[in-house]
N, C-alpha and C positions, 0 to 999 in steps of 0.2 A: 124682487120682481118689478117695483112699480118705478125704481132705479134702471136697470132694464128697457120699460118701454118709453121711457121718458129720454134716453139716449138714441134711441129706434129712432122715434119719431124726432130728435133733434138731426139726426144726420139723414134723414129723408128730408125736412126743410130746407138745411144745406146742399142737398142735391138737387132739390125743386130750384133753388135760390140760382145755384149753378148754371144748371142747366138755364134759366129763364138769359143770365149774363153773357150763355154765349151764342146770340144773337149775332151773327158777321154773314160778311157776302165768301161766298166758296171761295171765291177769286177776286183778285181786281176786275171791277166789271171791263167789259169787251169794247171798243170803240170800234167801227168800219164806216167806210164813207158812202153814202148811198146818195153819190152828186146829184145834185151841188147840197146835201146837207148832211148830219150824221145820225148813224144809226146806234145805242148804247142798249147793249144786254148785260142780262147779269143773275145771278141766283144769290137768295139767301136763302138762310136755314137758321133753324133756334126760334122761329117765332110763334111758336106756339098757337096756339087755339085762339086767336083773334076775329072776330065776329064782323070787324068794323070794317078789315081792310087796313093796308100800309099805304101810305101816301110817298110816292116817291118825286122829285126834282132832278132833272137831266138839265146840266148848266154848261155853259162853255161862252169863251172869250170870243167873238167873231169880227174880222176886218173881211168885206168885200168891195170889188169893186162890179161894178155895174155900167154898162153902155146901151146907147137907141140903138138900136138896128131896124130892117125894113122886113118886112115878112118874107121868109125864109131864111133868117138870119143873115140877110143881107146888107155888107157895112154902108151907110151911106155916105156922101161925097163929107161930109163934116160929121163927127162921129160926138155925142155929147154923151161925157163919161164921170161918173160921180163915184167915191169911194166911203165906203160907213163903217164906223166900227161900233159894236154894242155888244153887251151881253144878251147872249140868248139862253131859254129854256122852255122847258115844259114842263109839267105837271100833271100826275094821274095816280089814282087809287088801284090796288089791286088786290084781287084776294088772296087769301092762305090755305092752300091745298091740305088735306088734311094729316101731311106730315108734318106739318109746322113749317113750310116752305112756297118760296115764290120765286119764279121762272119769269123774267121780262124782257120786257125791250120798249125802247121809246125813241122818236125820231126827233133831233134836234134839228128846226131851220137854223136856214142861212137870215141874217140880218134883211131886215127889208128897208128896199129901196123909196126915196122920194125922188127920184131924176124923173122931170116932166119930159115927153119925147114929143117931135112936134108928130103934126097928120100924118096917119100912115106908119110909124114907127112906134116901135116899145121897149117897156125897159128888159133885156137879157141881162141872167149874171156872166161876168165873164172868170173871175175868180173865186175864192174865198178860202181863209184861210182860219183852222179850231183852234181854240189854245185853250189850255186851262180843263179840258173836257173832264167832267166829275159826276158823279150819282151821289146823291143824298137819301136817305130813308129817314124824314120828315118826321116816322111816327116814334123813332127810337133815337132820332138825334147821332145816325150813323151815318159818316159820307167816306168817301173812296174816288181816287183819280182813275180815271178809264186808263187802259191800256190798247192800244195808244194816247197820251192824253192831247197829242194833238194830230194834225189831219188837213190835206189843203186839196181844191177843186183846184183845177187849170183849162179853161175852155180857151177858144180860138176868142181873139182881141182884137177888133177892128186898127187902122193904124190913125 
């Protein structure tokens, strides 16, 4: 008998253990553009009864370009146009619903601009382009490339 519940309870550890390892996202998370920047959803499951919250990281590769224009996006007679490329992301905590699961989304900007515009004029983006777009789950050391992993704005471009 003590043979018995000593096996019980070894293959309930193993299922506890199991079950704790498969922590994954349903999917590749989601990528859409929600111009000029991106928008990353996505669902996990397996994470069990967490009190603290999962910290997640939405990262992506970003080249834009940026020009002055005049208010109403009107090009002016010299058009001063600067292009950046950086990595971007965000960062936020979310909780765990109490199936052991989280349901998100987080909005990646676009690179920002230092192009000074003179009086009267600002800086508009005119393109930009995602590469690389990924989600990390920070608190389990789990990342995954969005689907799409990349993404590009096209607005109108002074000449």
């Amino acid at each position: 008998m003590h043979i018995k519940r000593t096996l019980w309870l070894l293959a309930l550890a193993l299922v506890s253990t199991a079950a704790m390892a498969a922590t994954h996202f349903l999917r590749a998370p989601s990528a859409r553009l929600g111009s000029p920047h991106v928008v990353v959803n996505w669902s996990e499951v397996g994470l069990g009864n967490t009190g603290n919250g999962i910290t997640y990281v939405a990262s992506a590769t970003a080249g834009a370009r940026y020009q002055c224009v005049k208010v109403g996006q009107v090009c002016p007679k010299h058009c001063a146009k600067e292009d950046v490329l950086h990595n971007v992301y965000v960062s936020s905590t979310f909780s765990v619903d109490k199936n052991g699961k989280i349901t998100g989304d987080m909005t990646i900007p676009a690179p920002e601009s230092s192009l000074v515009c003179p009086k009267g004029q600002s800086a508009s983006i005119v393109s930009v382009v995602f590469t690389n777009i990924k989600l990390t789950d920070t608190s389990n050391g789990i990342s995954s490339m969005a689907n799409p992993s990349a993404l590009s704005y096209n607005g109108p471009e002074c000449p």
